[in-house]
C-alpha positions, 0 to 999 in steps of 0.5 A, spaced: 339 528 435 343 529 442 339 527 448 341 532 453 340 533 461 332 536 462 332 539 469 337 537 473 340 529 476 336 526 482 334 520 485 326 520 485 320 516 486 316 516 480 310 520 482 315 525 484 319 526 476 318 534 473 319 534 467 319 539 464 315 540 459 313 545 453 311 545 446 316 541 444 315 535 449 311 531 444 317 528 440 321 526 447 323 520 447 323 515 454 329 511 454 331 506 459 329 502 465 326 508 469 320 509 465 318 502 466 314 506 472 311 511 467 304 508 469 306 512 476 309 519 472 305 524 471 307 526 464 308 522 459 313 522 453 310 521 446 314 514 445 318 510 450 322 503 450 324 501 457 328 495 455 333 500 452 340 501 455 346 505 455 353 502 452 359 506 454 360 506 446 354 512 446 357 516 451 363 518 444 356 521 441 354 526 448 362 527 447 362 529 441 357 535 441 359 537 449 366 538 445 363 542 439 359 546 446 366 547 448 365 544 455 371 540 455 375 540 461 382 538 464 382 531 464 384 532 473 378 537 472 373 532 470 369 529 476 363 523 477 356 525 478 354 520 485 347 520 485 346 516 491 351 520 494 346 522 499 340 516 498 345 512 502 348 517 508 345 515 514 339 520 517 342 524 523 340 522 530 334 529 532 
C-alpha cells in the first residue's frame, strides 16, 4: 500500500489533530513518535506502532507511486516542506 498525505502538514498539539475520518478509517494504521500522544487525540486509528520510524530508504517507495501520478518535477523546481517555519518566528510586538 502507499501512505498518503491526509488533510494537510501542520505542527499541532494532539488535542487539536483532524483527521479525517471516513468509513475507511477502520484499516489506518498510525506510524511514528507522534502517536506516542494517542491518548490525547480525539480519534484513533484502528492499530498503531509509535516506535516506528521513517529511513530515507522509504522515501523510493512514496517516490515511486508520486512518479506514476505524474507528479515529478524539475529537480530546480522541487522544494522542502518547512513545518516549523512559523512555530519559531517571534510574535510581533501588538
Amino acid at each position: 500500500g502507499e501512505m498518503r498525505l491526509a488533510g494537510s502538514e501542520a505542527v499541532l498539539p494532539p488535542e487539536r489533530v483532524a483527521v479525517p475520518w471516513d468509513a475507511a478509517a477502520a484499516d489506518w494504521f498510525g506510524a511514528g513518535t507522534g502517536w506516542g500522544y494517542v491518548e490525547r487525540m480525539p480519534q484513533r486509528p484502528a492499530a498503531l506502532d509509535a516506535s516506528l520510524l521513517p529511513h530515507a530508504e522509504d522515501l523510493l517507495s512514496l517516490a515511486g507511486f508520486a512518479w506514476a501520478r505524474g507528479e515529478g518535477v524539475e529537480a530546480e523546481q522541487a522544494l522542502p516542506v518547512y513545518l516549523r517555519d512559523n512555530v519559531a518566528t517571534p510574535k510581533k510586538a501588538p
